[in-house]
C-alpha positions in Angstrom: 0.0 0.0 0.0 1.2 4.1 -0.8 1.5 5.9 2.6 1.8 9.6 2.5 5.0 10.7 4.7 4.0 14.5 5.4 7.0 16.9 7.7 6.8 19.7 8.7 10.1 22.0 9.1 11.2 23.7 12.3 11.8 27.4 11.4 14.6 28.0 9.8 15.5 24.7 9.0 17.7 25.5 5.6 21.3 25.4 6.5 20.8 22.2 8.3 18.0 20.8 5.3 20.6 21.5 2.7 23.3 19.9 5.1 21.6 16.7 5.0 20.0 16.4 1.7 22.9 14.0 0.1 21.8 10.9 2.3 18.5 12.3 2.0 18.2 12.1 -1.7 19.9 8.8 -1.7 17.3 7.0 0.5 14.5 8.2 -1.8 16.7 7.0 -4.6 16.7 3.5 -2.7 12.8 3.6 -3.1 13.0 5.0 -6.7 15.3 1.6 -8.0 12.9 -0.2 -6.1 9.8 1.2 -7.8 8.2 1.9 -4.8 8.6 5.7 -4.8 5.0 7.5 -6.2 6.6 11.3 -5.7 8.7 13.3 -3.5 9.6 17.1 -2.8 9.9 19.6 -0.5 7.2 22.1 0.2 9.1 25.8 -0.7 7.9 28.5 1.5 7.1 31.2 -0.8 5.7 30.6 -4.3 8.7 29.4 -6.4 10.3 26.7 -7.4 13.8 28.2 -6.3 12.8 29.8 -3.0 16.5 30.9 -1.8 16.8 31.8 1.6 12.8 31.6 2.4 13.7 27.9 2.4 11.0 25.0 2.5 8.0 24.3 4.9 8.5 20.6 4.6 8.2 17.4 2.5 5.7 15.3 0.9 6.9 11.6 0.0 4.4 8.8 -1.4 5.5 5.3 -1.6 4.9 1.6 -1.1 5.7 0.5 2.3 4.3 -3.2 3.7 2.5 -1.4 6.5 2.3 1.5 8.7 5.3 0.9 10.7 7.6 0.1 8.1 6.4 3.4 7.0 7.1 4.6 9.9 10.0 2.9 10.6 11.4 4.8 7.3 10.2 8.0 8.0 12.0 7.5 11.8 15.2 6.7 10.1 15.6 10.0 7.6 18.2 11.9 7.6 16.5 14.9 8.2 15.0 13.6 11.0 18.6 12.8 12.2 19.9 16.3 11.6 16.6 18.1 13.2 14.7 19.2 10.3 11.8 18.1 10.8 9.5 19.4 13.8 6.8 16.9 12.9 6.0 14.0 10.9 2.8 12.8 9.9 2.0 9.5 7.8 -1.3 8.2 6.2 -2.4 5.8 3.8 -2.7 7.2 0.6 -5.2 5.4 -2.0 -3.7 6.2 -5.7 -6.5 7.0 -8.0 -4.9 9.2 -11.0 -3.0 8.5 -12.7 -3.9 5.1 -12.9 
């Protein structure tokens, strides 16, 4: 099943979001050879797809995970969650309708 990994930022959070985003990119990559990644970005906090120093809000990833924990599990292990990015992190199941 697709869960919906949704984090939130603390304030501020670029220095250290830009620090980390090596490992970060290769675990999604992980998912993407495994063809269990549906999409993943960050959340910029002004409207642009280059925000500069305004930074991001947070992330959105949707992918294939066994269950909720190993969802979880995953989400526990990022390495933005390591390097104090995230303030929160929230995770659903996510029902893919388009595109089918």
């Amino acid at each position: 099943m697709f869960y919906a990994i949704m984090a939130t930022d603390v304030p501020d959070s670029l220095a250290a979001r830009l620090a980390a985003r090596p490992d970060h990119l290769a675990r999604l990559q992980v998912l993407q050879d495994q063809g269990r990644l549906l999409l993943a970005g960050p959340l910029p906090a002004v409207d642009s797809n280059d925000p500069g120093s305004a930074g991001f809000t947070g992330s959105l990833v949707v992918a294939e995970f066994a269950s909720l924990e190993d969802a979880q599990s995953w989400a526990n292990a990022d390495p933005y969650v390591a390097a104090g990015v995230y303030q929160h992190v929230t995770i659903k199941p996510f029902k893919r309708v388009f595109p089918a």
